[in-house]
Each structure stands twice: as C-alpha cells, then as structure tokens.
C-alpha positions, 0 to 999 in steps of 0.5 A, a space after each residue: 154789337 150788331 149780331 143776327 140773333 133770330 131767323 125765324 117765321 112769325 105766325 099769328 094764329 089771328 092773322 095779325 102779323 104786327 103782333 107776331 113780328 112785336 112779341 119776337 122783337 121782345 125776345 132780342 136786345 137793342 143791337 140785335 137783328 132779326 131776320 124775318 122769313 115768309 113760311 114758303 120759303 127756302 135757301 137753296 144751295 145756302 147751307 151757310 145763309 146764317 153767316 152769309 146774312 150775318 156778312 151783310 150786317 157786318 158790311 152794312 150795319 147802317 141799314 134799315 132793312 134788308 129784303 133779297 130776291 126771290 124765285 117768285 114775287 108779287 114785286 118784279 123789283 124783287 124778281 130777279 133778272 133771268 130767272 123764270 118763275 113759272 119754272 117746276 124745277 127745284 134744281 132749276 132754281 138751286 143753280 139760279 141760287 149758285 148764280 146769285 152767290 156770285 154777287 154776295 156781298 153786294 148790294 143794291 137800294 130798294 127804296 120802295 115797298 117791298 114784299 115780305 118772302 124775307 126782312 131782316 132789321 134790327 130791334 132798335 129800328 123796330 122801336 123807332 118805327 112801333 108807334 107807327 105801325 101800331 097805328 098803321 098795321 096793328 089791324 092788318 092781317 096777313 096780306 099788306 104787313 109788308 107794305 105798311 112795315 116798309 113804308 114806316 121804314 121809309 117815311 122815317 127815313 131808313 133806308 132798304 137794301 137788296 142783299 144781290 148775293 141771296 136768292 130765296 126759293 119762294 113757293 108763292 101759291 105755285 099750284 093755285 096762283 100767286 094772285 090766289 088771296 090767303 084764306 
C-alpha cells in the first residue's frame, strides 16, 4: 500500500533512539512509512507537507530512506545552496521554503550518512535492517543514531534520497552553537 502512517518525533527518556524509533515501528504494518522528525524542527510555508511526503512515496516507493534539507545542518550535503543558516529571520527562511517547493517532486541520491533533522522509511525495510542496528546502535544514545541508521541502509543496499522539494527549519542549537554536544 505504501502509505505514510506516522509523522512523528521519537524520544527516549534514556537517550536510546534505537528503541524509540523500534517501539513506533511496532505500532505500523509491513507497507506502512514513517516519517521520522528531529524535535527542533518545522515546515515552514508546508501546511500540506503530509501529502506533500506522501507524494514523494507515491513516485518513488523503491526507496530505502528519504532525508530533505535543512535550514541548519551538521552535514553541508543536506545544507542547501543559498541558503544561509546564521540567518535569525523566521521569515528568511519561510520564503527559502517557498523557493525550495519549486523543486517538489524531485529528488536528488544522498548515498552517504546523513543527519537526522528528518527520515522517512518504511517498516518492512526497518525489519530488514533491525538485526544490524541491535548490534551497531541498540547502545547509541542520542548523537550518532543517524549515522549508524544510514549506514545499515547502505551496507544492505537501500538506497537514500533527498526530497529537493522539502526544506525543513532546523534550530539546531541557534543560541549555544551547532557544535554545542547534547547534554
């Protein structure tokens, strides 16, 4: 069926995002999508992002994860071109938004690790990938879940995608400084 089911935030009060992400997919069928979001982040000018993601699955539904870009990013691949994140302009980047949407529905490969701001996959590639990340991430807390998430995706041969059209506002420790380690 390939339907997106969730849109959601994981949290753990533990720090543990393998569980997190792995008690939502037990909620979800086989065919179902989840799409996965960063608690510092927003669509801007999207008020229909749900279909919008949704539109991404339809026309590639062979994917093994989707990531956008963001406004802010530990990753310059998932920065996007001409956009400046030191801005402190909400309205700044809601037109970078609207710029961005131009570009919906295509896509672009991100073959690589990629940060976690959003990531959106389906359950049954969940279950194909699980047994690795039990071993790899199960003990990973909050910072490197992303990493171990996308590299299983690769070394078992899914692909990863960049939805061109999305651009989500990601804070990214704006005051303290991106660089600035969860506590």
């Amino acid at each position: 069926m390939n339907k997106l089911r969730l849109i959601t935030t994981p949290y753990s009060f533990n720090g543990k995002l393998f569980e997190a992400y792995d008690d939502i997919f037990s909620m979800v069928k086989d065919d179902e999508w989840v799409c996965f979001l960063d608690g510092d982040t927003a669509f801007l000018e999207m008020a229909n992002f749900g279909h919008l993601l949704q539109e991404y699955i339809d026309l590639y539904p062979e994917t093994g994860m989707f990531t956008c870009y963001a406004t802010r990013c530990h990753y310059q691949g998932q920065t996007r071109k001409g956009v400046d994140p030191n801005q402190d302009s909400i309205k700044y980047f809601a037109k970078k938004v609207l710029e961005a949407k131009q570009l919906h529905p295509q896509t672009k490969p991100m073959n690589r690790r990629v940060a976690g701001h959003l990531l959106m996959l389906k359950k049954s590639t969940w279950a194909k990938i699980r047994p690795t990340l039990i071993v790899q991430a199960r003990k990973k807390k909050i910072l490197g879940f992303d990493t171990k998430l996308s590299n299983s995706l690769l070394h078992h041969g899914y692909d990863i995608k960049v939805m061109r059209g999305i651009l989500i506002f990601h804070y990214l420790r704006y005051l303290t400084g991106e660089n600035d380690l969860i506590k």
